[in-house]
SEMIMI-917744 format. One line per field, with one value per residue (C-alpha): residue number from 0; residue in one letter; x, y, z. Coordinates in Angstrom, 3 decimals. Layout:
<pts>
pos: [NUM,...]
code: [A,...]
east: [X,...]
north: [Y,...]
up: [Z,...]
</pts>
This chain:
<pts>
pos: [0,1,2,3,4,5,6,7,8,9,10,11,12,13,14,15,16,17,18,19,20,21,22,23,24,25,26,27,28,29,30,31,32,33,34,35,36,37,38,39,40,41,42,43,44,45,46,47,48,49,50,51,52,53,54,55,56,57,58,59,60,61,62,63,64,65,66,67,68,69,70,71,72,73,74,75,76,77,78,79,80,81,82,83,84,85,86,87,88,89,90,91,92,93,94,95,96,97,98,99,100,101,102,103,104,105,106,107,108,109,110,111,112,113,114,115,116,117,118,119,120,121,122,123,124,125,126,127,128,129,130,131,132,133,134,135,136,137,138,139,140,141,142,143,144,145,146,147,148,149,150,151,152,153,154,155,156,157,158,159,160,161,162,163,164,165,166,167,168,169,170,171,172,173,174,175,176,177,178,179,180,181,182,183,184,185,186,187,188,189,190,191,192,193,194,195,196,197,198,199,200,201,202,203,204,205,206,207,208,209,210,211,212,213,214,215,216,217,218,219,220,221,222,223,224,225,226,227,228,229,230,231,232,233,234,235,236,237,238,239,240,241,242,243,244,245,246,247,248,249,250,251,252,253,254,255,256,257,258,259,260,261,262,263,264,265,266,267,268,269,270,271,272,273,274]
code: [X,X,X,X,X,X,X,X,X,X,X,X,X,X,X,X,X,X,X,X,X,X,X,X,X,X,X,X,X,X,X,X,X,X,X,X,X,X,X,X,X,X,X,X,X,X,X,X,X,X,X,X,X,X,X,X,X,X,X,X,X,X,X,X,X,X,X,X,X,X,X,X,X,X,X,X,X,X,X,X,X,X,X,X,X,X,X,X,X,X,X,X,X,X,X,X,X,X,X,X,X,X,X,X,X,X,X,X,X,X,X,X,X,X,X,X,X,X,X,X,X,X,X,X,X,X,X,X,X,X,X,X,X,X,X,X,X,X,X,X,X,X,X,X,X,X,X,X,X,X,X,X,X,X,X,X,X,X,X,X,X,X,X,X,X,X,X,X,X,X,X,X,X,X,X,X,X,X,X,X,X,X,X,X,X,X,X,X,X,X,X,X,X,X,X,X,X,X,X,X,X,X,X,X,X,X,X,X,X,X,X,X,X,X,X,X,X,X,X,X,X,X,X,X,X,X,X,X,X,X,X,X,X,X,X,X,X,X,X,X,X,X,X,X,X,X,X,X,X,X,X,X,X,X,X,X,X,X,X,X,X,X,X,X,X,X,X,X,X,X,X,X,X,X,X]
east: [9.821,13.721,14.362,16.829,13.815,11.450,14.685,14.847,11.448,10.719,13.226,12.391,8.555,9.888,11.499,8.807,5.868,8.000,9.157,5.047,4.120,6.430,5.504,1.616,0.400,-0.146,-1.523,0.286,-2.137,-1.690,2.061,1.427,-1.027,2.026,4.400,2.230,1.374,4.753,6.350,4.282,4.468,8.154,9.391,6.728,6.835,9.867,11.005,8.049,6.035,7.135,7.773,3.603,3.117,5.338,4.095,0.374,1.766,3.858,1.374,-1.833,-0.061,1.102,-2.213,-3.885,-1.900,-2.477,-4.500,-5.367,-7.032,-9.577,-10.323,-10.862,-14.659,-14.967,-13.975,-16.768,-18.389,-15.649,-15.531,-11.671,-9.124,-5.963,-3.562,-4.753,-5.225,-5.349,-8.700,-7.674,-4.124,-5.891,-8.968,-6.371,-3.465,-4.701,-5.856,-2.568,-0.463,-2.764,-1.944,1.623,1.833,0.019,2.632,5.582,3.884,2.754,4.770,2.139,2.244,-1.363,-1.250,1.062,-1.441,-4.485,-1.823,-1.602,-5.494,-6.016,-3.326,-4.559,-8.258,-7.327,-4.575,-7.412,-9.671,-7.386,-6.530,-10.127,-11.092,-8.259,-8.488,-11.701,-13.456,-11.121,-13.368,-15.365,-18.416,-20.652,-20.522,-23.611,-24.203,-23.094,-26.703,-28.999,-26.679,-28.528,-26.302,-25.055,-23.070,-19.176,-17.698,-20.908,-20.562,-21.054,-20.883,-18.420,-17.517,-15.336,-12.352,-12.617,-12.889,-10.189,-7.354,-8.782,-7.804,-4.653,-3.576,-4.288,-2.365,0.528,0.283,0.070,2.977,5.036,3.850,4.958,7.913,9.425,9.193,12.772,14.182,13.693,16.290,14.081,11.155,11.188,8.843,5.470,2.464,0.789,2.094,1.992,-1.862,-2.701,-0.062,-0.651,-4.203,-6.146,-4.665,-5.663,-8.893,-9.577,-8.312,-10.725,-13.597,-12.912,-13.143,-16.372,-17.650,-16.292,-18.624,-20.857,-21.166,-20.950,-24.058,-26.403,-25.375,-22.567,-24.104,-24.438,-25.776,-27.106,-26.006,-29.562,-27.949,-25.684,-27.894,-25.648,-24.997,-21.328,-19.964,-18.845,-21.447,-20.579,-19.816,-17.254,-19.577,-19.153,-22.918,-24.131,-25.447,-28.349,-27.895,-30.326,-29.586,-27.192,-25.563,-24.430,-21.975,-20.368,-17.973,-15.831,-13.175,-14.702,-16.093,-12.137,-11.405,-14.284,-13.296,-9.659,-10.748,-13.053,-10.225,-8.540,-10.836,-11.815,-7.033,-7.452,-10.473,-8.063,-5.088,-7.438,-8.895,-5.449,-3.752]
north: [-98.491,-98.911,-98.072,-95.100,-94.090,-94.377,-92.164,-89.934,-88.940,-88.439,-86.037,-83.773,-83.763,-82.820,-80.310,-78.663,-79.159,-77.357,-74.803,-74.163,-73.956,-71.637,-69.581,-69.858,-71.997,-75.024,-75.338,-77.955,-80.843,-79.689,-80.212,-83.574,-84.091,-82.907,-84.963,-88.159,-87.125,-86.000,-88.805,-91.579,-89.021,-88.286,-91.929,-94.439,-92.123,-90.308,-87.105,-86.896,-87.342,-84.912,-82.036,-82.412,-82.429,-79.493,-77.335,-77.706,-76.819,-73.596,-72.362,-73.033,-71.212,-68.454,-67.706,-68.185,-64.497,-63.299,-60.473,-61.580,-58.481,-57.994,-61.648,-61.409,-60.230,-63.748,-66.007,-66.253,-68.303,-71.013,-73.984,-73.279,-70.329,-70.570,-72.905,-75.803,-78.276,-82.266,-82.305,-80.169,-81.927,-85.342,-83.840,-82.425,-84.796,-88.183,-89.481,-88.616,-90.159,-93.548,-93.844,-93.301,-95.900,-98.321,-97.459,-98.703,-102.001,-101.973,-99.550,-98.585,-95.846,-95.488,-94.645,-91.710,-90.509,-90.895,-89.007,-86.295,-85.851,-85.794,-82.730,-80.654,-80.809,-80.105,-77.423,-76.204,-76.207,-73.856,-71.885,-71.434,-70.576,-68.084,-66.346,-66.499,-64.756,-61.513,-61.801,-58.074,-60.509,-61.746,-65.516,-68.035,-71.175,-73.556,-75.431,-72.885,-69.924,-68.072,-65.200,-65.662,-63.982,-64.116,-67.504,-69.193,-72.913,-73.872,-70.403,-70.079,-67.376,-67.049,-65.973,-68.207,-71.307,-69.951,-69.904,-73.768,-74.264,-72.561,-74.210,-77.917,-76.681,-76.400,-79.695,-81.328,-79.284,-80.601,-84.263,-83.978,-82.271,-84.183,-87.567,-86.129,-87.849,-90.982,-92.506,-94.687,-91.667,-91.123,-88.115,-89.555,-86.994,-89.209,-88.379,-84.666,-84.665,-86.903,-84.248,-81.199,-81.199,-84.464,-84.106,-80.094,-81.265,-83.821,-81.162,-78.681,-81.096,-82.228,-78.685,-77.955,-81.422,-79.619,-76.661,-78.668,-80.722,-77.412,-76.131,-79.732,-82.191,-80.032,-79.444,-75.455,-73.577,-70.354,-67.965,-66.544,-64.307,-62.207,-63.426,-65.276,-68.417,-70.388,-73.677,-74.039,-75.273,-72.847,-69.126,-66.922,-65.135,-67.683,-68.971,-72.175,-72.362,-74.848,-76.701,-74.958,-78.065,-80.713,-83.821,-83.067,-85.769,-83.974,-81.028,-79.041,-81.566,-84.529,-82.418,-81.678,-85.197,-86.613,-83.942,-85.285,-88.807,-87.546,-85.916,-88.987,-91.141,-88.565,-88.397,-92.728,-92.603,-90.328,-92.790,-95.911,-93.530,-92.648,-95.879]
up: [-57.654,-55.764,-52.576,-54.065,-56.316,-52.909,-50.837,-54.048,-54.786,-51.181,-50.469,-53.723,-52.282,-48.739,-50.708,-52.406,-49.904,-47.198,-49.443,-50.733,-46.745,-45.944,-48.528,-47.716,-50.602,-48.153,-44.804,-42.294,-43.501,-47.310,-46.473,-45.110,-48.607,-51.384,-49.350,-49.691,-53.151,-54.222,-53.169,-55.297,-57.956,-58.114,-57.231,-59.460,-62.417,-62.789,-64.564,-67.043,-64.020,-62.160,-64.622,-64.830,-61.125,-60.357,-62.819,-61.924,-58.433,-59.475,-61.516,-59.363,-56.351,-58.232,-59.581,-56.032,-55.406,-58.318,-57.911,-54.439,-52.722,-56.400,-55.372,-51.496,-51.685,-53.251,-50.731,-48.727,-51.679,-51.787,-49.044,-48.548,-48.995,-50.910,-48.581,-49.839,-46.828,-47.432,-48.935,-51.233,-52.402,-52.572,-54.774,-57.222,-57.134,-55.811,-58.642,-59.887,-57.315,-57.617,-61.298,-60.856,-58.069,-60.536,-63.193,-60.833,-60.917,-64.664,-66.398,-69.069,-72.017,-71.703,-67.754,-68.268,-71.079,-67.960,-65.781,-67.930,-69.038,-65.219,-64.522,-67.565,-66.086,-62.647,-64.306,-66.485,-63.411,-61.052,-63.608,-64.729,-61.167,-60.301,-63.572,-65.209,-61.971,-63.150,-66.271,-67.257,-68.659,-65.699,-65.286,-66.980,-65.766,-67.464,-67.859,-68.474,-69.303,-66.717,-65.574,-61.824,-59.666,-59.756,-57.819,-58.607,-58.386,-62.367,-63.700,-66.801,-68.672,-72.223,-70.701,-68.264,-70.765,-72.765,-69.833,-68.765,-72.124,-72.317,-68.364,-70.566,-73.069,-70.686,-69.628,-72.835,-74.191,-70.849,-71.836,-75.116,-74.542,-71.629,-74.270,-75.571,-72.335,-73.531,-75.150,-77.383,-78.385,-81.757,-83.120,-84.367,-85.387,-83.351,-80.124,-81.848,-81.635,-78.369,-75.959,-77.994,-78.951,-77.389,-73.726,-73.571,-75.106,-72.379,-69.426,-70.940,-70.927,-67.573,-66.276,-67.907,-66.257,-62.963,-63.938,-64.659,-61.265,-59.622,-61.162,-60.244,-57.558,-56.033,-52.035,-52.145,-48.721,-48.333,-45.126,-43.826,-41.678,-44.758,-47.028,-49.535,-50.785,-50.437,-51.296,-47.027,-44.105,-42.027,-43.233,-42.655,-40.759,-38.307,-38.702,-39.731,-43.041,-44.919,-47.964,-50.468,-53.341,-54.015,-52.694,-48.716,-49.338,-52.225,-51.637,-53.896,-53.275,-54.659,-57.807,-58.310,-57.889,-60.279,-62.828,-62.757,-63.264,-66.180,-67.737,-67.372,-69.164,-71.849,-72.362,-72.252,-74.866,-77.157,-76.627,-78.056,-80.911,-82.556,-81.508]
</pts>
């Protein structure tokens, strides 16, 4: 990492993190979060980098509106609302910004393949979330295949798998594609199958181990007042709530950022398998 790189890559996140909280997507300590993130990102990786970081941005912020007032009724069973604040940012992208700052010190193949299996599952993950709750077949959960109510913690549904898998997808295409910068990549089938098929694999699987926390350790509390259960401690109603099962220590921001370091291992593991 230069000092031009450092200047460089923190201007282009200054950029784009004012830019997303004037347009909504961030509150002021999500700003503070993408710049932080951003700038690790954008200076210790570079272009290839980037192109992965920015997209899961774009796309996760355009889907947050998507459809926003068929999604409203649903809020009150998520911990946070769509301007992501710092929690949020770090959950998604820290991981992301840590491996990046380890690349400027050991520039690494194999960390750029754990950067990308970590932005397909947390890609996967919002797209999954802002999507597959539009879905005409009620949710299961995702141990018992019990069916639950819509924004259920650990509830999945087909469509809802098959746009985690298509938001991977994206990312892996974006890996693969952004190799053609490189002056020395040559096309290998190789590379084909670890961006194109083994990354989107890994982001899918580390969305389902997302579900998957969701439904078991996950802290959940129920509102005795309105009588329904959230992911927050206290309710939009304004009331305290109690924690009817899970971890207290373990939010819907650590689930994100355990998922992305899943889907980091599970993108690694892939790497080592095909050589």
């Amino acid at each position: 990492m230069t000092l031009a790189s450092l200047i460089i890559g923190f201007a282009l996140a200054l950029f784009i993190a004012s830019l997303a909280y004037w347009r909504g997507a961030l509150a002021p300590s999500g700003a503070l979060g993408a710049l932080i993130v951003g700038t690790l990102v954008f200076a210790s990786g570079g272009f290839a980098w980037a192109i992965l970081l920015i997209a899961f941005f774009v796309t996760s912020s355009a889907l947050s509106h998507y459809k926003a007032r068929v999604k409203e009724p649903l809020a009150e069973k998520f911990q946070k609302g769509h301007r992501r604040d710092l929690g949020q940012v770090l959950a998604n992208g820290g991981w992301g910004a840590l491996l990046a700052f380890a690349y400027a010190f050991a520039p690494q193949p194999i960390l750029f393949v754990a950067f990308a299996g970590a932005m397909a599952t947390v890609n996967a993950d919002t797209w999954a979330t802002e999507l597959g709750v539009l879905s005409k077949t009620a949710p299961r959960l995702i141990t018992s295949g019990r069916v639950v109510a819509v924004g259920t913690s650990g509830g999945v549904t087909p469509f809802g798998t098959f746009v985690a898998f298509c938001g991977a997808l994206l990312i892996g295409f974006l890996a693969f594609f952004t190799q053609f910068s490189a002056s020395s990549f040559v096309f290998r089938l190789s590379s084909f199958i670890l961006f194109c098929l083994l990354i989107p694999l890994a982001g899918l699987l580390g969305s389902l181990f997302d579900s998957l926390l969701g439904a078991t350790v996950q802290a959940i509390y129920y509102c005795d007042f309105d009588g329904k259960e959230t992911e927050a401690r206290v309710h939009r109603c304004g009331r305290a709530t109690r924690r009817v099962r899970g971890w207290r220590w373990l939010d819907n921001d650590g689930v994100n950022f355990l998922a992305s370091v899943f889907g980091s291992a599970i993108a690694v593991a892939g790497y080592w398998v095909i050589g």
